[in-house]
TORGU-730646 format. One record per atom (N, C-alpha, C): residue in one letter; x, y, z. Coordinates in steps of 0.05 Angstrom, whole numbers, padded with zeros to 5 digits, always signed. Atoms other than C-alpha are relative to their C-alpha. Layout:
% residues N
aXYZ ...
END
This chain:
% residues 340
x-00005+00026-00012 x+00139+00201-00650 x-00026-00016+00000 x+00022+00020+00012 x+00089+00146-00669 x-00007-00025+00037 x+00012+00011-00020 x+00061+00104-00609 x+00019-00019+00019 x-00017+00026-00006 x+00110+00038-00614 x+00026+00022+00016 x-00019-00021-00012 x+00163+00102-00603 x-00001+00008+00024 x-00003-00013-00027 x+00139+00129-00547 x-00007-00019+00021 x-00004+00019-00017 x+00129+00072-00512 x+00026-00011+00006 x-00039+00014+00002 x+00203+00042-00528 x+00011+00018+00022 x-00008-00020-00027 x+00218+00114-00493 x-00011-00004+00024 x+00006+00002-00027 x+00178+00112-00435 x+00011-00031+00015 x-00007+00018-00014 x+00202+00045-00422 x+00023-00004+00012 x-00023-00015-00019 x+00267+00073-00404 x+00008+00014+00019 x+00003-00018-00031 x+00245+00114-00351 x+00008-00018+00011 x-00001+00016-00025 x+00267+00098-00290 x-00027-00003+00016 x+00021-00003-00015 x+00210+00072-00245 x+00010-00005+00028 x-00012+00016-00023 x+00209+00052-00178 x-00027+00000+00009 x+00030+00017-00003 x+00146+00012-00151 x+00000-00005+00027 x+00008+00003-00032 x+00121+00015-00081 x-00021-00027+00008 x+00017+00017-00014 x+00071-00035-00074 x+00003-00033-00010 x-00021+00026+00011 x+00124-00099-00085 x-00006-00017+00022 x+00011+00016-00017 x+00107-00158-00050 x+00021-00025+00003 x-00009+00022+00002 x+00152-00222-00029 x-00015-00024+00030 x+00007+00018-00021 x+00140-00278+00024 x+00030-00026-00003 x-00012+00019+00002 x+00182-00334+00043 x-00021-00017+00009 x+00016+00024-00006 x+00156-00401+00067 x-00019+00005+00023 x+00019-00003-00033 x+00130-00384+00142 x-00021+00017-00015 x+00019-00017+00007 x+00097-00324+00107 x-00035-00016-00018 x+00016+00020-00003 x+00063-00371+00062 x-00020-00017+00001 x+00013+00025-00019 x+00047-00417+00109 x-00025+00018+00024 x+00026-00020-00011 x+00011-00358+00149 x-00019+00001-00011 x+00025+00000+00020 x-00035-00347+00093 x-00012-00017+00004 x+00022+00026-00004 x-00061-00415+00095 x-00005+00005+00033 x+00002+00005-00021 x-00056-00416+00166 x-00024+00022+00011 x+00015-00021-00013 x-00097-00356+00180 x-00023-00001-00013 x+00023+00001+00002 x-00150-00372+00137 x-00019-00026+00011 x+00009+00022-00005 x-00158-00440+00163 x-00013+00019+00037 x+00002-00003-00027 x-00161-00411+00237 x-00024+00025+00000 x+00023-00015-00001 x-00212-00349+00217 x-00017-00004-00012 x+00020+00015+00020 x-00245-00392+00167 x-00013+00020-00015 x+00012-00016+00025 x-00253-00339+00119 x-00005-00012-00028 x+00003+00003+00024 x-00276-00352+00058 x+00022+00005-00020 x-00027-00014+00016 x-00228-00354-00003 x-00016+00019-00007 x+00014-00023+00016 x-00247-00289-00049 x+00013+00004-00014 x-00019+00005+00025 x-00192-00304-00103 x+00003-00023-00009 x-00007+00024+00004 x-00191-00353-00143 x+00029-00010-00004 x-00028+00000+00008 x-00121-00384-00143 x+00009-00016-00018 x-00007+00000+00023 x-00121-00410-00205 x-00002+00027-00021 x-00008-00037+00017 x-00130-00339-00230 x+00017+00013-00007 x-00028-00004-00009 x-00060-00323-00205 x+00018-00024+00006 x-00010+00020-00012 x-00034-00386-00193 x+00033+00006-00008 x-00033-00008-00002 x+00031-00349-00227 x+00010+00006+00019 x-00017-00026-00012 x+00043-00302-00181 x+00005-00017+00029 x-00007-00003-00021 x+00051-00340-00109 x+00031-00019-00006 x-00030+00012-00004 x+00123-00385-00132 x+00005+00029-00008 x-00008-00013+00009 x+00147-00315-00159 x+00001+00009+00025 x-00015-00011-00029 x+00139-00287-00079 x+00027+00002+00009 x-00016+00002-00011 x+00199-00316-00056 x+00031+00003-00015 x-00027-00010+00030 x+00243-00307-00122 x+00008+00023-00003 x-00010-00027+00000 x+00287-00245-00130 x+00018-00007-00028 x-00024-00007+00012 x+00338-00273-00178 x-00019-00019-00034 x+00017+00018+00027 x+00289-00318-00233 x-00015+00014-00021 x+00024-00019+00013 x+00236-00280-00249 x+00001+00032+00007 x+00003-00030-00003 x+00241-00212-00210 x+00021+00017-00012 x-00017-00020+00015 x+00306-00183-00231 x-00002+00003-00024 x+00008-00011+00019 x+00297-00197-00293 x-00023+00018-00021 x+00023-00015+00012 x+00224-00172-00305 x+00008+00030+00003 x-00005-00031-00005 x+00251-00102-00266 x+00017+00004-00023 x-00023-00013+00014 x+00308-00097-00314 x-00008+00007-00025 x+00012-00007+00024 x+00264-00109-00378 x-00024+00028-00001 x+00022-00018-00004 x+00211-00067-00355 x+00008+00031+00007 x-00016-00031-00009 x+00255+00000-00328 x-00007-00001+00028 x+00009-00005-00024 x+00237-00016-00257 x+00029-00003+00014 x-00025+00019-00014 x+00297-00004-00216 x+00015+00007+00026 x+00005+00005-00035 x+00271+00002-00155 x-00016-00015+00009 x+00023+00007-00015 x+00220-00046-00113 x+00007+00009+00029 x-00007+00002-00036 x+00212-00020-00048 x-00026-00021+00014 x+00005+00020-00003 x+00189-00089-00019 x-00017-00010+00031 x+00010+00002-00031 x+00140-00106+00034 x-00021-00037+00005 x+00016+00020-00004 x+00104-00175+00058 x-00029+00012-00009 x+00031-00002+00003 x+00029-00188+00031 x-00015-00014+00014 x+00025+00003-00012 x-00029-00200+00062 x-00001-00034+00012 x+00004-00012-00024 x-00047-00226+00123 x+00021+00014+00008 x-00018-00020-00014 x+00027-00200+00135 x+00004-00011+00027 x+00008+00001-00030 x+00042-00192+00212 x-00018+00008+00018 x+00021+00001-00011 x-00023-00175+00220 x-00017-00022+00003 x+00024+00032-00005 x-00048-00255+00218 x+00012-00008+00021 x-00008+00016-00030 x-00014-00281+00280 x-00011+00009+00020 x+00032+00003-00018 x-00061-00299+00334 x+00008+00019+00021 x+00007-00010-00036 x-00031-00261+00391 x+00022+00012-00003 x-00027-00021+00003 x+00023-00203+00403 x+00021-00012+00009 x-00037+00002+00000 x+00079-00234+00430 x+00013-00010-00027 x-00013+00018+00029 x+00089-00285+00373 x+00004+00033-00024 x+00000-00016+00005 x+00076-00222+00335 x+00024+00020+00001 x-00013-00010-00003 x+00122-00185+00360 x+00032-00012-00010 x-00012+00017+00012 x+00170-00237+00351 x+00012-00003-00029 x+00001+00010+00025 x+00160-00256+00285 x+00010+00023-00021 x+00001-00024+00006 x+00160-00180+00265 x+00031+00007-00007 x-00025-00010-00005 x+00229-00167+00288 x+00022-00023-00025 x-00007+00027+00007 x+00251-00242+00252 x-00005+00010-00036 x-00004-00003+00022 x+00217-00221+00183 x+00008+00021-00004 x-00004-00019+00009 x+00236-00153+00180 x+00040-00003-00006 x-00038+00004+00005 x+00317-00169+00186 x+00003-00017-00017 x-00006+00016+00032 x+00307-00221+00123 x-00002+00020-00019 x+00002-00007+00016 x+00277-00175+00092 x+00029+00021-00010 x-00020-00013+00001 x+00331-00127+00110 x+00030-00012-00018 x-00009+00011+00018 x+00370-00177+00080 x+00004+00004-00031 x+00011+00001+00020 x+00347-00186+00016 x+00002+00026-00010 x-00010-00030+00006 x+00362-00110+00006 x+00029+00003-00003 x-00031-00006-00012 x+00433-00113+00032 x+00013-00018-00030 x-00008+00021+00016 x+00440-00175-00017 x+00004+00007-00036 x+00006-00004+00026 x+00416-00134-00083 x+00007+00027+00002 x-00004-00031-00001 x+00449-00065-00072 x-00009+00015-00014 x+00018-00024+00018 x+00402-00008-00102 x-00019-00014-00012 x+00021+00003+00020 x+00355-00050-00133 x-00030-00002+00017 x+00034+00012-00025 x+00301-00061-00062 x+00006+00027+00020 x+00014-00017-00022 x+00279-00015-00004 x-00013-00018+00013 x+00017+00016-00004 x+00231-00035+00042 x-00014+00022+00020 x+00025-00010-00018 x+00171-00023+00079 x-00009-00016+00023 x+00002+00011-00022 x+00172-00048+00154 x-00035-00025+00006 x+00033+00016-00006 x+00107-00101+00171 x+00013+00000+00046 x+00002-00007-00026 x+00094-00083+00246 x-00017-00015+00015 x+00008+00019-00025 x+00065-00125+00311 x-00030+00025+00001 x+00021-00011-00002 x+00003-00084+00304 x-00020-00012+00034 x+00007+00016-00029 x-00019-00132+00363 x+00004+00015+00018 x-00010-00019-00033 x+00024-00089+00414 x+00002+00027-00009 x+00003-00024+00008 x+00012-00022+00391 x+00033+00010+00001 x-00024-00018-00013 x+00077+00004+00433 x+00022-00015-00017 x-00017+00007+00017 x+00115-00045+00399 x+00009-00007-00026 x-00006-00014+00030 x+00100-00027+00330 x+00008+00019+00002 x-00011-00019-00005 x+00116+00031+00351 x+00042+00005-00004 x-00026+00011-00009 x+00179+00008+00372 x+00021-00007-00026 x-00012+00021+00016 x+00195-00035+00318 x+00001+00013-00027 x+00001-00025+00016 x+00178+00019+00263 x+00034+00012-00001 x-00032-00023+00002 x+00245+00061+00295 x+00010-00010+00001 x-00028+00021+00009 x+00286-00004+00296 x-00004+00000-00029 x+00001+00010+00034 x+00264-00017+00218 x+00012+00026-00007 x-00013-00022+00013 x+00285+00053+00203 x+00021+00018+00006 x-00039-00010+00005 x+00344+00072+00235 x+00018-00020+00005 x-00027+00022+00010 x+00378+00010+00236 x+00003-00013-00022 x+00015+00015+00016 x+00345-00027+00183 x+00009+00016-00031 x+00007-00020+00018 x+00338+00036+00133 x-00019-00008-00014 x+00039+00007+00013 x+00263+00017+00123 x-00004+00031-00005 x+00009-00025+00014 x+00228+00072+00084 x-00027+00010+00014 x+00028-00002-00003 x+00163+00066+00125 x-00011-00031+00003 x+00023+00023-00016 x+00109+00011+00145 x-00015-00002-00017 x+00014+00002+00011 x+00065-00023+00109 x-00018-00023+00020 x+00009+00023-00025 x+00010-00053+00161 x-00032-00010-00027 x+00025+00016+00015 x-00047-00106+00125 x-00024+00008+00006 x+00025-00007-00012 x-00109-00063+00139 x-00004-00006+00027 x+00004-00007-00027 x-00144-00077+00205 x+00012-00022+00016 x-00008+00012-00019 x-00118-00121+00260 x-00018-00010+00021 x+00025+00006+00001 x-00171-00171+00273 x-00029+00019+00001 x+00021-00015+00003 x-00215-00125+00252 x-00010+00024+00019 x+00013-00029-00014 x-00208-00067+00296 x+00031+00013-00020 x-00009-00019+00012 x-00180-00006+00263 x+00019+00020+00010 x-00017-00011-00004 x-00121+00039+00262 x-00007+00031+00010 x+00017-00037-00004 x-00169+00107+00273 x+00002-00011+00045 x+00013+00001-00024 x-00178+00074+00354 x+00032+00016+00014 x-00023-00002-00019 x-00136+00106+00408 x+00025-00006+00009 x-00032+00027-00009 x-00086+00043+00427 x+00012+00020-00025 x-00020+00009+00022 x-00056+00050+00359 x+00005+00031-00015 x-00010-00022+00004 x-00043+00125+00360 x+00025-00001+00001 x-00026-00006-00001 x+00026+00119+00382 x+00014-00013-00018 x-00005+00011+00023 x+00041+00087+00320 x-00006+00028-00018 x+00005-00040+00015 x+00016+00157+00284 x+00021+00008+00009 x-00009-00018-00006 x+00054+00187+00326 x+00034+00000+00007 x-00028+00006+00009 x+00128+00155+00321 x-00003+00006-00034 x-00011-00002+00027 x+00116+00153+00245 x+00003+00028-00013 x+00009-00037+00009 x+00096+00235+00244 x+00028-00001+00007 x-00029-00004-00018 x+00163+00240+00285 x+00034-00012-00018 x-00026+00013+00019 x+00211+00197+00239 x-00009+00007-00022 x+00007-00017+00024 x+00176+00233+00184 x-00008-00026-00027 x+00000+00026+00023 x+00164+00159+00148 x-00037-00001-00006 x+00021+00001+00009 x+00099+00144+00114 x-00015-00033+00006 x+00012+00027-00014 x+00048+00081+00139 x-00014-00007-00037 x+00018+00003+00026 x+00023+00046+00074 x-00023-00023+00006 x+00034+00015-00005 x-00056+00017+00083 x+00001-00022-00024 x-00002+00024+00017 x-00053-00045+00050 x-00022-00016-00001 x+00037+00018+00002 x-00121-00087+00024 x-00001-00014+00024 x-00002+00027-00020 x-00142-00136+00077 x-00036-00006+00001 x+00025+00006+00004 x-00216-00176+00081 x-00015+00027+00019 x+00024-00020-00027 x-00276-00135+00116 x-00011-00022+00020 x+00012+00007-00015 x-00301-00163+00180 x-00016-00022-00012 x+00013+00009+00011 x-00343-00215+00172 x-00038+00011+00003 x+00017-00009+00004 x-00409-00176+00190 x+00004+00022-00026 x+00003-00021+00035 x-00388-00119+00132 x+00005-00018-00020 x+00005+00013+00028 x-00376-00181+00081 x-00030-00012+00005 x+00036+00004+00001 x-00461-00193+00097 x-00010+00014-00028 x+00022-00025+00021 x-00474-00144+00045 x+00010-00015-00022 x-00008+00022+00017 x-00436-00193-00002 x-00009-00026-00002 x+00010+00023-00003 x-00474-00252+00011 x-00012-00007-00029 x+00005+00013+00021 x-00485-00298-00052 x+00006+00018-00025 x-00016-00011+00017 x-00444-00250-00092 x+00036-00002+00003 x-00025-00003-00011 x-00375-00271-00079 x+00018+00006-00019 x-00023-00024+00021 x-00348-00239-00149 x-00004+00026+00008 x-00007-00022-00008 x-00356-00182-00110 x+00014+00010+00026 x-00029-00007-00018 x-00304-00195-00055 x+00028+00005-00011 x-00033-00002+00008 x-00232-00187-00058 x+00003+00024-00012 x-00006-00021+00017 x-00203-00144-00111 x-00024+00019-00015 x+00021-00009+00018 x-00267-00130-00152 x-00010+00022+00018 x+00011-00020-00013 x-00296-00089-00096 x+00003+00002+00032 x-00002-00006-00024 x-00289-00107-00023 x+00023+00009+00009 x-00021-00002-00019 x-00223-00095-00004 x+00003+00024-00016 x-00009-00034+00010 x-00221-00029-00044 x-00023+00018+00028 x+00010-00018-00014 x-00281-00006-00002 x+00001-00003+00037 x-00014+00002-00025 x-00250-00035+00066 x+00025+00015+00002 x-00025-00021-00008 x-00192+00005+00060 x-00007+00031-00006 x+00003-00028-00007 x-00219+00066+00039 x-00022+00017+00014 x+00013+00004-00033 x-00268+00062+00096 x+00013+00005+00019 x-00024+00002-00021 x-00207+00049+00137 x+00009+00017+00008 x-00020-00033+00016 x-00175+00112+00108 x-00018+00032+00008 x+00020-00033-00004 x-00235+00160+00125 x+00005-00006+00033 x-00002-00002-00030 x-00235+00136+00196 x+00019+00001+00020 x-00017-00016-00021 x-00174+00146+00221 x+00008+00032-00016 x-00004-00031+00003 x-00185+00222+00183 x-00024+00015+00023 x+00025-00003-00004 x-00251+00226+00212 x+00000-00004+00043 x-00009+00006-00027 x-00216+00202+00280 x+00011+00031+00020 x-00017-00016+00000 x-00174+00256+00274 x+00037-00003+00007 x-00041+00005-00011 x-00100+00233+00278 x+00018+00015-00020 x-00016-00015+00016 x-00078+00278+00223 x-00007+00035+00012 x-00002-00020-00027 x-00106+00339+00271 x+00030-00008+00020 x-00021-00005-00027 x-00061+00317+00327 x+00033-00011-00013 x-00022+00008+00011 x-00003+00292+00273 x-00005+00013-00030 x+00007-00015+00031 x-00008+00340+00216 x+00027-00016-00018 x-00027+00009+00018 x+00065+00312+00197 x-00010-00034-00013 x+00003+00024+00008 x+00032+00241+00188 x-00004-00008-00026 x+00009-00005+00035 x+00031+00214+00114 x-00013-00025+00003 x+00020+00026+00004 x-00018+00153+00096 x+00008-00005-00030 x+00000+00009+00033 x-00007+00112+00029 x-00011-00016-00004 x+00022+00018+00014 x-00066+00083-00013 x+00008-00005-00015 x-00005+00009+00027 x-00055+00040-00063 x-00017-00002-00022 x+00014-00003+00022 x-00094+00025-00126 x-00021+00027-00006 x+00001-00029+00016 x-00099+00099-00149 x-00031+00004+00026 x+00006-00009-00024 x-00128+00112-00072 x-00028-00010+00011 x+00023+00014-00005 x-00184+00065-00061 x-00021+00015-00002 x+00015-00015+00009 x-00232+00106-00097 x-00006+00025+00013 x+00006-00017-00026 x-00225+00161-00042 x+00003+00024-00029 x+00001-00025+00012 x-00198+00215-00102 x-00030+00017-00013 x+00018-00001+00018 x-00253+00212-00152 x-00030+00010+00018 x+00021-00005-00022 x-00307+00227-00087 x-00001+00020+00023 x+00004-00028-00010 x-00287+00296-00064 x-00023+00018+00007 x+00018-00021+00001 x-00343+00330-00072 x-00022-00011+00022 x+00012+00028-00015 x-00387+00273-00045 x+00000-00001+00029 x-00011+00007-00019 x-00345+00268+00018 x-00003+00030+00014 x-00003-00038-00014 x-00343+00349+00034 x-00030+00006+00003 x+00038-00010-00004 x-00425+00350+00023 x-00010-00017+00013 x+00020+00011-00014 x-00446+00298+00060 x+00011-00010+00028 x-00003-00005-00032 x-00401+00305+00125 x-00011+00024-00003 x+00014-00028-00019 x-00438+00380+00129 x-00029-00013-00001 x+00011+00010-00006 x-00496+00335+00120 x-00004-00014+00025 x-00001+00017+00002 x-00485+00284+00161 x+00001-00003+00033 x-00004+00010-00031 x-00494+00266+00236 x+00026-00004+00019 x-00029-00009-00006 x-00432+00288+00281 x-00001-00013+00037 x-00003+00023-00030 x-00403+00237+00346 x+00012+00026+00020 x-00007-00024-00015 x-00382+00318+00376 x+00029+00008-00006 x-00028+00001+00000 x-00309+00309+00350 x-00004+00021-00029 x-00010-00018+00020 x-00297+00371+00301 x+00023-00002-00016 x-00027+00003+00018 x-00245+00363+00250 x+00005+00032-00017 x-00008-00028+00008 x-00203+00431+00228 x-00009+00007-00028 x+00003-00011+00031 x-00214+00418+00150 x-00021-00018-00013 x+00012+00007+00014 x-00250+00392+00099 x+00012-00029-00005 x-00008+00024-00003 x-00246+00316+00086 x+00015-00009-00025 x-00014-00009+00011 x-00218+00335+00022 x+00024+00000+00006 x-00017-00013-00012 x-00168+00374+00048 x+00024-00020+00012 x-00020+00017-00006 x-00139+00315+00084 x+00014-00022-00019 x-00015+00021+00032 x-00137+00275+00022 x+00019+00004-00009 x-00018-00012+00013 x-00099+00324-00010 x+00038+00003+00019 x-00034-00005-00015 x-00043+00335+00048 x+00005-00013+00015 x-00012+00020-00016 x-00042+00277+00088 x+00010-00028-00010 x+00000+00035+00012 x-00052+00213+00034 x+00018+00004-00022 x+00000+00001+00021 x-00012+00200-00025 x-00006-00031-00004 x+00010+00024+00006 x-00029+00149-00067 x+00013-00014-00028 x-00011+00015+00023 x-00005+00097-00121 x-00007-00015-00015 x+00010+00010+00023 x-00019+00061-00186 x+00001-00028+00005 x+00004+00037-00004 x-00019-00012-00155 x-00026-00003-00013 x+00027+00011+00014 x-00064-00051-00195 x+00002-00001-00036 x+00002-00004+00029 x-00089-00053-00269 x-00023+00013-00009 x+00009-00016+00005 x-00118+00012-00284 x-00008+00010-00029 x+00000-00010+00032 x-00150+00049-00348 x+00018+00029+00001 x-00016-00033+00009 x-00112+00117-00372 x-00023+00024+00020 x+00022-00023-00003 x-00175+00157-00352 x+00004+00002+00030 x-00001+00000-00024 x-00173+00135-00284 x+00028+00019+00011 x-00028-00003-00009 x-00096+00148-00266 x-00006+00030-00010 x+00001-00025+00000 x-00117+00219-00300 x-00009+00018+00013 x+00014-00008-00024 x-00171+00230-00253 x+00018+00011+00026 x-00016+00002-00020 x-00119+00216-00199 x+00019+00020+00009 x-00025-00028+00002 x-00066+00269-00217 x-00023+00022+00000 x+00014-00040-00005 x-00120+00326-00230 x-00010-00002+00030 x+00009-00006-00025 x-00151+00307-00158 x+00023-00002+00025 x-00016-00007-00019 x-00091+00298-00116 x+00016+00015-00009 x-00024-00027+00002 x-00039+00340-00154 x+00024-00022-00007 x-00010+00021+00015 x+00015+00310-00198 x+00030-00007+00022 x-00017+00006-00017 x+00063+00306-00136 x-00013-00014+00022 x+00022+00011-00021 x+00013+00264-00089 x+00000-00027-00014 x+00005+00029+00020 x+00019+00202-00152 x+00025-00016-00002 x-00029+00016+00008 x+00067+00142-00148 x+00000-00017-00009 x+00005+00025+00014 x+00080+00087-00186 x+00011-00023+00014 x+00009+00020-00007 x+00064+00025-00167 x-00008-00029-00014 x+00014+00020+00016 x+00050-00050-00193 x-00012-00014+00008 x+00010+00020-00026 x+00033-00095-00129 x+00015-00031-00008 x-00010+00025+00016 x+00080-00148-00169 x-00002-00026+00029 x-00001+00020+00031 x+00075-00212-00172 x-00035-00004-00008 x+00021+00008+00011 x-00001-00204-00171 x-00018+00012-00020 x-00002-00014+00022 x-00010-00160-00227 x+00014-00007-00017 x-00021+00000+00028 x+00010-00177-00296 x+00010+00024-00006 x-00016-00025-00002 x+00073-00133-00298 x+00001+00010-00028 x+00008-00016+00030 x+00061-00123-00380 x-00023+00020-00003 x+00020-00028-00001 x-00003-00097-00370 x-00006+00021+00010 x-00008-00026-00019 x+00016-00060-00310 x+00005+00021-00009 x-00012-00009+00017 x+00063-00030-00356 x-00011+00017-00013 x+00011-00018+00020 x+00019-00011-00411 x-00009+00016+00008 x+00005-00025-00012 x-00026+00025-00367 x+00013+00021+00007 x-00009-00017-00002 x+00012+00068-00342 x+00022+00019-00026 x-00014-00007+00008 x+00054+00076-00401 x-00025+00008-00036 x+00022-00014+00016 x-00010+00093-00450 x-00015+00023+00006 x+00010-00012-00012 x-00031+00139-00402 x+00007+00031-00018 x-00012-00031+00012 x-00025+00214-00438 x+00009+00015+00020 x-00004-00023-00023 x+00015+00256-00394 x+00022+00014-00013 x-00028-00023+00016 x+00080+00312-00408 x+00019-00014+00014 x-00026+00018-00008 x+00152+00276-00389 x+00013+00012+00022 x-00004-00010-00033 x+00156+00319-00331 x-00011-00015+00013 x+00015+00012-00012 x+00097+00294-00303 x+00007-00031+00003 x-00001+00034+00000 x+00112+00216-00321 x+00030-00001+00018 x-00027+00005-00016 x+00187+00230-00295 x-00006+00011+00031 x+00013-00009-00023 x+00148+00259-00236 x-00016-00033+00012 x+00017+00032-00004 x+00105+00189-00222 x+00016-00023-00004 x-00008+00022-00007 x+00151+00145-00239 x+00024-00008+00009 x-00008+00002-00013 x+00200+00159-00196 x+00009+00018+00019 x-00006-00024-00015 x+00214+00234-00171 x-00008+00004+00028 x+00025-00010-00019 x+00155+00233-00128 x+00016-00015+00024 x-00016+00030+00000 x+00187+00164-00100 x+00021+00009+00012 x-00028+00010-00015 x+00256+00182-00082 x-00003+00033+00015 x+00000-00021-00020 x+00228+00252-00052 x-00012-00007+00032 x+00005+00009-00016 x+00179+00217-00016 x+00008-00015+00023 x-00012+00024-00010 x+00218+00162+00010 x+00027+00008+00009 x-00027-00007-00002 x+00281+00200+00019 x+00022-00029-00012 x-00019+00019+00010 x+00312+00150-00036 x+00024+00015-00014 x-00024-00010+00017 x+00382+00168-00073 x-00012-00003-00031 x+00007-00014+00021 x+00376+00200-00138 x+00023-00010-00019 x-00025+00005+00017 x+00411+00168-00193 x-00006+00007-00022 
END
């Protein structure tokens, strides 16, 4: 089978893509709104993408059809960034939470088998993400949570926002860590380099920062059942095993002991997914360091060109176990989705 061949084939797999993104208007309108009010800096240009934000709110124009040409024929669908983590204050929050999660619920109900979704939570009120988590998933049939990194910039490793661990260990659903800016003291180290915010590098190493410290917290000690999901083939956390195991026995200790190796938690607490636009080598890396059942596929549509998305993963050398393993096995074990 010659190249053009095995591509034609693999494009018949079924996939199903976790890190799917829509917005309606309020959503948006948050975006702007939240950078006007934290006065962040942009760190994308949006003429770069200027495709991808009318494509948000479209399901029947552009998205069905790209899924259908492409073999995707699942998105499990979650709000992007700021999410319900940009509103100024928990009630609205809370609010708003409960408001987008039942459209979204919608928008599932509306396209039978082709969406899922992934809850966006009031992170504001700890208790009532909590809360709002076990409405999204036993009434809802949310698959899990996807919260926008930190929540003005304090982190999911602190205390408050344990009981959020500890409903999702309990409903057995998985929280997915989603990019979001760094503080504005950790974007200092970026100063008069701003091609090195955003995608290029800060928000990979804000989240997998994010990602050590609530291991490093220990909430996968007191919630071994808890799962964590990184996206773009795991914010460089795989590829830095060795790294990460030698220089916590190095490394100056706050008295809090952790049972395993920091490894160790990579391997059985995180999986992780191919959002983004990756080379072959990488995504290979990925499977030999987490294990070819720890890898899911992923595109982060609409801000990824979904062709090249595509190719990557579909140039990637792997055995048709493995690829029917990633691009969607892993997926409907993980997610407790139906098997068609």
């Amino acid at each position: 089978m010659d190249i053009n061949e095995r591509q034609s084939a693999v494009k018949r797999t079924k996939k199903i893509a976790l890190e799917e993104h829509w917005a309606n208007q309020e959503l948006n309108d948050l975006r702007t709104e939240w950078g006007k009010r934290t006065k962040y800096p942009i760190t994308v240009d949006p003429k770069a993408i200027g495709y991808s934000f009318p494509r948000t709110p479209d399901f029947e124009k552009f998205r069905l059809p790209f899924m259908d040409e492409f073999g995707i024929a699942v998105q499990v669908i979650s709000t992007g960034s700021p999410g319900i983590q940009g509103y100024a204050d928990a009630p609205t929050a809370v609010v708003k939470a409960r408001k987008i999660n039942d459209a979204q619920a919608e928008i599932i109900r509306k396209y039978p088998g082709r969406f899922a979704g992934f809850a966006g939570l009031p992170t504001q009120d700890p208790k009532a993400a909590a809360d709002e988590l076990e409405r999204a998933v036993k009434q809802l049939g949310f698959k899990g949570a996807m919260i926008q990194g930190s929540t003005g910039w304090e982190y999911l490793d602190e205390s408050k926002y344990w009981v959020i661990w500890e409903r999702a260990a309990a409903l057995e659903v998985p929280i997915y860590l989603h990019v979001q800016e760094p503080s504005f003291d950790s974007a200092k180290v970026y100063a008069g380099h701003p091609e090195l915010t955003g995608a290029t590098w800060a928000w990979g190493v804000e989240t997998g920062t994010h990602a050590l410290r609530i291991i490093n917290a220990g909430v996968f000690d007191a919630f071994p059942k808890a799962t964590l999901i990184l996206g773009h083939l795991g914010e460089s956390l795989p590829y830095l095993f060795g790294r990460l195991d030698e220089g916590y026995v190095m490394a100056a200790k706050s008295g809090r002991k952790l049972q395993k190796r920091l490894s160790e938690y990579i391997r059985s607490n995180i999986i992780v997914t191919t959002s983004g636009l990756y080379r072959p080598e990488a995504l290979l890396c990925a499977i030999a360091a987490m294990g070819e059942d720890r890898v899911l596929y992923s595109m982060d549509y609409p801000f990824v060109h979904p062709k090249a998305s595509i190719d990557c993963f579909e140039n990637t050398p792997m055995s048709d176990e493995v690829r029917e393993k990633i691009a969607h096995l892993n997926a409907e074990r993980w997610l407790s989705l139906p098997r068609t």
